[in-house]
C-alpha positions as CSV (number, residue, x, y, z in Angstrom):
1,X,4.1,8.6,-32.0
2,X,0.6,10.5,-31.5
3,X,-0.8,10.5,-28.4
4,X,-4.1,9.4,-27.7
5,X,-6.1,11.0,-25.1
6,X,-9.0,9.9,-22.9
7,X,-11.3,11.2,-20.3
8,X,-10.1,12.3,-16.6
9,X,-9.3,8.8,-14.8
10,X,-11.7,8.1,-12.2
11,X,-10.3,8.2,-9.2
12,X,-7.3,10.9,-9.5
13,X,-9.9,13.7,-9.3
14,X,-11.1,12.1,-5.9
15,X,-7.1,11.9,-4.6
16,X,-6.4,15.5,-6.0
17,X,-9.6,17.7,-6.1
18,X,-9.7,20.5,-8.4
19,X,-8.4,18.3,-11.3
20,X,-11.5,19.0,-13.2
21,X,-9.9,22.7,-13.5
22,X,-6.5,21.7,-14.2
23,X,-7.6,21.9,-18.4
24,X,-5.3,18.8,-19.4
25,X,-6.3,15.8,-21.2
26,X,-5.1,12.3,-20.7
27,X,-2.1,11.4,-22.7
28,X,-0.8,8.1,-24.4
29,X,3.1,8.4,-23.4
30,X,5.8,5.9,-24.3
31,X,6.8,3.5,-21.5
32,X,10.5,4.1,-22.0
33,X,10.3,7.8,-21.8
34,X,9.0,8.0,-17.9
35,X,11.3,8.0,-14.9
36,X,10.2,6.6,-11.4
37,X,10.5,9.7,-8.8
38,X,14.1,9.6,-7.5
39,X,11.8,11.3,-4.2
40,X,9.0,8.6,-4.3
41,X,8.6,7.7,-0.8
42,X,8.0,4.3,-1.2
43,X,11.1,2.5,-1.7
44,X,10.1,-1.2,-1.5
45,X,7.6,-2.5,-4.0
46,X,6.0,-5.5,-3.2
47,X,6.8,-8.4,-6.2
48,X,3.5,-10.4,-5.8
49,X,1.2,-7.2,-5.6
50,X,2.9,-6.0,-8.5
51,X,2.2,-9.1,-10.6
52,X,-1.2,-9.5,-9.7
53,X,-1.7,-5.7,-10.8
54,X,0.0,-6.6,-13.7
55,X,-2.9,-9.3,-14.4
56,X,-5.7,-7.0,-13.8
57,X,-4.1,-4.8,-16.5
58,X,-3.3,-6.9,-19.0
59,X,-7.4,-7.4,-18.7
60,X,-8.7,-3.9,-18.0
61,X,-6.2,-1.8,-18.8
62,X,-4.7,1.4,-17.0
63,X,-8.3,2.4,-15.3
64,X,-6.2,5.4,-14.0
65,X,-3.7,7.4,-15.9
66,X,-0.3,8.3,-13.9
67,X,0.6,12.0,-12.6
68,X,4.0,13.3,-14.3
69,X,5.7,16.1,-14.9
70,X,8.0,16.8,-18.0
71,X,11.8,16.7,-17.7
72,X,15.0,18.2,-20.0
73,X,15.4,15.9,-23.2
74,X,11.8,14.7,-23.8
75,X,11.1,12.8,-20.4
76,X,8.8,12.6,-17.9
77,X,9.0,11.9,-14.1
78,X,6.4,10.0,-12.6
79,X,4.8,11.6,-9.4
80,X,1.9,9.3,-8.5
81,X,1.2,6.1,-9.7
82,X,4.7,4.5,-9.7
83,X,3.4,1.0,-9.1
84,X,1.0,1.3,-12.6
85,X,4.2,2.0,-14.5
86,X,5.9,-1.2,-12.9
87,X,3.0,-3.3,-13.4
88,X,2.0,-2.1,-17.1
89,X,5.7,-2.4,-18.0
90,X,5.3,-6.1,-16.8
91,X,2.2,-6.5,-18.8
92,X,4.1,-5.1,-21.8
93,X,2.5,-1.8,-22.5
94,X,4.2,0.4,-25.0
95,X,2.4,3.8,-23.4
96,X,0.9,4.5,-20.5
97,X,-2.0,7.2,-19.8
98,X,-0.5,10.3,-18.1
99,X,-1.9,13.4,-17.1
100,X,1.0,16.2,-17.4
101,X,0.9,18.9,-15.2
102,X,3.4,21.6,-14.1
103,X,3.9,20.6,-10.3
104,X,6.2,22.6,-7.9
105,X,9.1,20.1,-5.8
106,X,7.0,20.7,-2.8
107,X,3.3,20.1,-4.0
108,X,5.5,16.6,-6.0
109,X,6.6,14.9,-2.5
110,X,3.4,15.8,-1.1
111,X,1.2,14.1,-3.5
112,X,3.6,11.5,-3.9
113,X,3.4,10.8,-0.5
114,X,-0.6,11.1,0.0
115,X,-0.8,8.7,-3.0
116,X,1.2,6.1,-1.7
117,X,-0.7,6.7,2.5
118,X,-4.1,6.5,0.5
119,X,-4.1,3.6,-2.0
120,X,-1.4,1.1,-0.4
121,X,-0.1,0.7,3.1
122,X,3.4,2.1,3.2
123,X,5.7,0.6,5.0
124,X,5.5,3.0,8.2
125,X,9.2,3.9,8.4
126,X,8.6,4.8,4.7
127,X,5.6,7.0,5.4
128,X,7.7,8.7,8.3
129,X,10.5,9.6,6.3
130,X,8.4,11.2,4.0
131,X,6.6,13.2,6.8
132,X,9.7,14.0,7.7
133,X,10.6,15.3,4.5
134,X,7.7,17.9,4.4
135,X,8.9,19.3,7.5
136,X,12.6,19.0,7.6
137,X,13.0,20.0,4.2
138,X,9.9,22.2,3.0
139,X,8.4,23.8,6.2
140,X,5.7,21.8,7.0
141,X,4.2,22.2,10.4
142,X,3.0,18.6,12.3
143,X,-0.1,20.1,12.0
144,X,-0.2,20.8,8.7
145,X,1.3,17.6,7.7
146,X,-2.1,16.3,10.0
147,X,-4.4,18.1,7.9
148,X,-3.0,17.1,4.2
149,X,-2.9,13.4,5.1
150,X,-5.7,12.8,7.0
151,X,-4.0,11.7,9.9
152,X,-4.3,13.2,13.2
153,X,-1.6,14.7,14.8
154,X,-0.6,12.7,17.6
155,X,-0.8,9.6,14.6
156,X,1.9,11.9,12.5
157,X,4.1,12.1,16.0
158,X,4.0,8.4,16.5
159,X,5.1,8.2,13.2
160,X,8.2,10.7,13.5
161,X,9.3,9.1,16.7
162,X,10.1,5.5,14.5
163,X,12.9,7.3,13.4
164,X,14.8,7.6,16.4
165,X,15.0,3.5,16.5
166,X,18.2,1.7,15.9
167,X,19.2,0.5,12.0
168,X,18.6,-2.9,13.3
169,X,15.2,-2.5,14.5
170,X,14.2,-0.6,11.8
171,X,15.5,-3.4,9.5
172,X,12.5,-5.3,11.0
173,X,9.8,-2.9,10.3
174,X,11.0,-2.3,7.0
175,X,11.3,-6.2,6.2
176,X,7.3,-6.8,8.1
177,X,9.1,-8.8,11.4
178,X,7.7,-5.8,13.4
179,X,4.6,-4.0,13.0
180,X,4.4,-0.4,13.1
181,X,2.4,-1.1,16.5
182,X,5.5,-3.0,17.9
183,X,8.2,-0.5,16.4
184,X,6.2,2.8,18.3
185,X,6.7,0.6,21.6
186,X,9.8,0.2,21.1
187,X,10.6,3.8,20.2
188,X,9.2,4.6,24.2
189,X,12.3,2.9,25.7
190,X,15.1,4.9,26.2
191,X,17.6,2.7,26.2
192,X,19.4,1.7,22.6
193,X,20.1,-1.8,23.8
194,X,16.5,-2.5,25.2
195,X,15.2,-1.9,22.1
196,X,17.3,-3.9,20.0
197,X,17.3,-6.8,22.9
198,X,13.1,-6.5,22.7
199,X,12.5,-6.3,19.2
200,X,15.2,-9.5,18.5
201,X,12.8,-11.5,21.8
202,X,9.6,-9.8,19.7
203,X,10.5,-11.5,16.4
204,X,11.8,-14.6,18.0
205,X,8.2,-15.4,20.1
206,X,6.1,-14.0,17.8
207,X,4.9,-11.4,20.1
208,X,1.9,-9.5,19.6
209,X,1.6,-5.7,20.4
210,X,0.2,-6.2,23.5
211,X,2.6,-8.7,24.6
212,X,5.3,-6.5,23.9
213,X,4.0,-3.5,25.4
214,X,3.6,-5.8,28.5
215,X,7.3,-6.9,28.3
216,X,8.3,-3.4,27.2
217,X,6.2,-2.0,30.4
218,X,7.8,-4.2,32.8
219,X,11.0,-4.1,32.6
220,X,11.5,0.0,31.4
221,X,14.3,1.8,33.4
222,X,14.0,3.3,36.4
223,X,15.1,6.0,37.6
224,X,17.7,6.0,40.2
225,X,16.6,7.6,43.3
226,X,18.6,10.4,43.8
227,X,21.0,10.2,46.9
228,X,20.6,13.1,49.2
229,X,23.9,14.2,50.3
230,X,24.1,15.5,53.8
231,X,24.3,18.9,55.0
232,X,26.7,19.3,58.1
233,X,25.0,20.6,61.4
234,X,26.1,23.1,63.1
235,X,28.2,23.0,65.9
236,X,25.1,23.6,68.5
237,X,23.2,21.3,66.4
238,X,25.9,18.5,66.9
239,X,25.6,19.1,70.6
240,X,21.9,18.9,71.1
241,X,21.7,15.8,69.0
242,X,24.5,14.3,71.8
243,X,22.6,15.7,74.7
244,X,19.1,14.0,73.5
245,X,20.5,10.8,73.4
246,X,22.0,11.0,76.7
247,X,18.8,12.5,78.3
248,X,16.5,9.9,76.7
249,X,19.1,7.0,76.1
250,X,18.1,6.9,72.4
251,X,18.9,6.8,68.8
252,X,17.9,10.6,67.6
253,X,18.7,12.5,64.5
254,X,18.6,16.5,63.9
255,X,18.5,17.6,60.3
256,X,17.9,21.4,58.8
257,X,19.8,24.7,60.2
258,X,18.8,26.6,63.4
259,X,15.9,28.1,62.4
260,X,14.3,25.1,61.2
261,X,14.7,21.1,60.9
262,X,13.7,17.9,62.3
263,X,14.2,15.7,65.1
264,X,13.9,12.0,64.5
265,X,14.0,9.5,68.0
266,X,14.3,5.7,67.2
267,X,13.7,3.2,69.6
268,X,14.8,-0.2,69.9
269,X,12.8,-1.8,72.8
270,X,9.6,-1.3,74.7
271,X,11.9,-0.1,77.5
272,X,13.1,3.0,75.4
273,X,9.7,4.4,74.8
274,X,8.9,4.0,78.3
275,X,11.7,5.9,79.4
276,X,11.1,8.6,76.9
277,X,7.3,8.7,78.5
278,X,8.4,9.4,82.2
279,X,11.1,12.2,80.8
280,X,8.0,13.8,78.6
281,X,5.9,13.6,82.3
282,X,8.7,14.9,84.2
283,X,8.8,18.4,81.4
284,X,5.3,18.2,81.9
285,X,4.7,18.6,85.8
């Protein structure tokens, strides 16, 4: 089948600059020759959004041609604008406008990945394992990953930190129960089971953000005070702290070593502290 070409899609020079210079033409290419990226990050399409893009096209066509690269056998793997293929195969296109390119595995997951942050919402654990992706698997710095996506840095931490939550929990975000705002409170608790038990009472009420951060706030772990254990006095300690409670007739305590400590004297009744005055007058004269 020939291909027909067109013009640069509008739009796809403004996601990727420089594709003025890349010296490629649009292409007509067959429907059932393209393959979805087995690396897209999105891994959820939404049916309804699909359809309705599916309307649009079926009036104006593909306004903006997909970004593949060729494959073995004749093929072509799609590497931005997975949801255009869905929806024009719904529409019942035969070909689809496609700009080929040559595109290293790296620069393929990051413009996968910018594609999906910039045009539709991705689901937030989606866009973290993605993120994650660049860095686990390609070197990416956090700040790096910052600068290609437009996010700022402490945005692309929040955004890691989702993937320390439970399956459960994470069930919810990916399903729209939780938020991302609800699902980066919950990834500040420490505790497995108080995140699960919070996000299940977060669904259940219909909690906002703020009331979960409330919730979340109140009733966070604390630590447990650390119990001091006691260090034995010395022998001469042991018998000064007997000798001031027979001298003053209180309650008195001696912590430390010889060279330094404390003396603590409780009293019980008006009486005590009287006595302790006259002994301190007697030292005194």
């Amino acid at each position: 089948m020939p291909k027909k070409t067109h013009g640069l899609g509008r739009g796809l020079d403004s996601l990727f600059p420089g594709t003025e210079d890349w010296g490629v033409s649009i292409q007509e290419i067959s429907v059932g020759e393209l393959d979805p990226n087995p690396d897209q990050p999105r891994k959820t399409f939404d049916d309804e959004s699909i359809a309705q893009l599916s309307e649009s096209i079926r009036d104006q066509g593909v306004l903006q041609p997909l970004l593949v690269v060729a494959t073995p056998g004749g093929r072509y793997r799609i590497i931005a604008g997975e949801r255009r293929f869905r929806a024009g195969r719904m529409a019942g296109l035969e070909t689809l406008p496609c700009i080929v390119k040559d595109i290293d595995v790296v620069q393929q997951v990051e413009i996968a990945l910018i594609e999906n942050l910039q045009r539709e919402d991705l689901n937030p654990l989606e866009a973290a394992k993605g993120i994650n992706a660049l860095i686990k698997q390609y070197g990416y710095t956090q700040d790096k990953v910052s600068a290609r996506l437009g996010k700022s840095r402490p945005a692309v931490a929040n955004l890691l930190r989702l993937l320390s939550l439970p399956e459960e929990v994470t069930e919810m975000v990916r399903d729209g129960r939780l938020s991302a705002g609800h699902a980066r409170v919950l990834a500040g608790l420490k505790s497995r089971e108080e995140q699960i038990r919070l996000a299940r009472l977060a669904v259940e009420e219909g909690m906002s953000v703020r009331q979960l951060e409330q919730l979340a706030s109140s009733t966070k772990e604390k630590k447990p005070a650390r119990k001091r254990t006691a260090t034995p006095l010395p022998a001469e300690l042991n018998e000064l702290q007997d000798k001031i409670r027979l001298k003053t007739g209180m309650k008195s305590t001696l912590t430390g070593s010889i060279d330094k400590g404390k003396i603590v004297l409780q009293y019980g009744t008006r009486g005590e502290l009287e006595r302790l005055n006259e002994i301190l007058d007697l030292i005194s004269d």
